[in-house]
C-alpha positions, 0 to 999 in steps of 0.5 A: 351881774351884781352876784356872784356868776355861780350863785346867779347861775344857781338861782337862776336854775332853781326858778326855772325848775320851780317855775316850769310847767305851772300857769306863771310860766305859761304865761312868760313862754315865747312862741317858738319859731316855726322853721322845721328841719331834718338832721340825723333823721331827727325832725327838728322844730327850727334850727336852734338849741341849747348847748351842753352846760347850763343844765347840767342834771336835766332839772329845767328842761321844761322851763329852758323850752318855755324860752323857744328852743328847738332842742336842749341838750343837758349835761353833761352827766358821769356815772357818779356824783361829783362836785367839780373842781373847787369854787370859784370856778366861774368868771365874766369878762363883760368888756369882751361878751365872755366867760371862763369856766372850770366846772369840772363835770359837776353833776348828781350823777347817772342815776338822779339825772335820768330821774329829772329827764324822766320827769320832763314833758312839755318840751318833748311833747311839743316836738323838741329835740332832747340830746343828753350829754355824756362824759367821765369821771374825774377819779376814773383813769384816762385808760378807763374812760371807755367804761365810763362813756359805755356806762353813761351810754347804757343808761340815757340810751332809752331817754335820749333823741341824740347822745352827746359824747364829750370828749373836748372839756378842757376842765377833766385831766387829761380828756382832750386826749381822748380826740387824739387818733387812736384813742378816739377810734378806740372810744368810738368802736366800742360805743358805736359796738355798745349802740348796736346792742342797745338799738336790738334791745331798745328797737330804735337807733338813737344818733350819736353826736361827738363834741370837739375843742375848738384848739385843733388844726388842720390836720387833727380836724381832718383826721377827727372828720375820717375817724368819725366816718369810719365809726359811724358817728352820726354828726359832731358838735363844733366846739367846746371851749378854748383854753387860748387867751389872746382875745381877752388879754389883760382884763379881770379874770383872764388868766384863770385856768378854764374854758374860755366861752363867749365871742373870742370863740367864735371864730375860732369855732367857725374855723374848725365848722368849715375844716370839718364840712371840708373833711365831711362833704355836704350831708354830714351833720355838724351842730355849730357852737361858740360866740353866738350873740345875734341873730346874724352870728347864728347865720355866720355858722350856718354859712361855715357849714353848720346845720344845726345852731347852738347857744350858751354864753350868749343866752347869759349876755342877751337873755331869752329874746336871743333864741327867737332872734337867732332862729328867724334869722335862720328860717328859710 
């Protein structure tokens, strides 16, 4: 923490790509929990995951494996490089176990990100799960943000355990408005229509998974819940970021334009989990995200109706032994 929160990030990121897959890593690796479990008819190895965002080209899925995971979802990746929104874009708020992000989608783009996945093998080979994540480009027109999605579709089709569909960055003009009604059933038609056609070329139906914001009520989560029904979304992931500010009021950095990730998520993410396992009955499959530092924090969704576990911010705050605690917590 006494670096720059991007450029930790960075050197972070880049030892763990060095590192994977070679005896020093071998010897760091934790022993994952054993706790097996069935969602989109994908066998998961425990309950789990890395959310999107910390490996946003796919470069350190071995290594971020090595940390206990059942799955890792990277990303999110857009048909074209893009560097994101200007630096800094990155702050802690450590009083509060918080952080704000205005990233952007930087990312190497379609073509170099499923060259990274391609190359990962040690976590697939031990049964993880692997989502890939997907989005727009910032130059492309809110009107056009379909073709991009379809694009982005087209390619990590044939790479992905599950599709991640990111309609709720608060960091890309204009794309939480692709969860509006219409605009998500427009979206949604046309990849479950694309999905289709990639299922008789591909022989395999690979899960589609749609992530929401946490800043919705009731009644935009309901209509959300029935439009993924309709469309035959497999499962959503709850939730990106929230763009509030009233949990870290008055500290450093609280008022830079972002998502704001950590503990003053949580229940606002645990909030929309349990609207939406009302919406969706028991059986539909809702990955709960937001706030996750402990073990006990990993039950608290599970108790709002989640099956499924991710964690991000709290990984920054708590280190690796965060996985393991959180996954024993939820074993049966």
């Amino acid at each position: 923490f006494g670096l720059d929160p991007e450029h930790a990030h960075d050197l972070t990121m880049a030892a763990l790509a060095r590192l994977q897959n070679t005896t020093a890593m071998c010897l760091w690796q934790q022993p994952r929990v054993d706790d097996p479990v069935t969602v989109a008819g994908l066998r998961f190895p425990n309950r789990i995951g890395l959310a999107a965002g910390l490996d946003k080209n796919g470069e350190c899925i071995d290594g971020l494996g090595a940390m206990g995971f059942g799955h890792i979802e990277v990303g999110t990746v857009t048909p074209l490089a893009q560097p994101g929104n200007p630096k800094p874009r990155l702050f802690r708020i450590p009083p509060k176990q918080a952080l704000i992000n205005r990233m952007g989608f930087n990312n190497q783009g379609l073509a170099a990100f499923l060259a990274n996945v391609q190359r990962a093998k040690s976590f697939r080979q031990a049964g993880g799960i692997l989502g890939l994540n997907i989005g727009k480009n910032a130059a492309t027109p809110i009107e056009r943000a379909v073709d991009d999605y379809l694009l982005c579709l087209d390619g990590v089709y044939a790479h992905a355990d599950y599709v991640a569909v990111n309609i709720s960055s608060p960091n890309t003009k204009n794309l939480r408005a692709l969860q509006s009604d219409e605009a998500l059933d427009a979206l949604l038609s046309a990849l479950q229509a694309r999905r289709q056609q990639l299922a008789k070329k591909h022989g395999k139906t690979v899960p589609m998974f749609v992530k929401i914001a946490p800043d919705l009520d009731e009644a935009q989560v309901g209509v959300i819940a029935a439009t993924l029904r309709r469309n035959g979304i497999d499962g959503v992931i709850a939730t990106n970021t929230t763009i509030t500010r009233d949990a870290v009021q008055g500290l450093p950095h609280a008022s830079e334009t972002g998502g704001l990730s950590g503990a003053p998520v949580f229940e606002a993410s645990n909030r929309v989990i349990r609207q939406l396992r009302a919406s969706l009955g028991p059986g539909y499959p809702i990955i709960g995200v937001g706030g996750v530092m402990s073990g006990a924090d990993a039950r608290a969704k599970r108790e709002a109706g989640a099956d499924l576990v991710q964690i991000y911010t709290g990984l920054i705050y708590r280190g690796p032994d965060l996985v393991s605690e959180a996954a024993r917590a939820l074993q049966r």
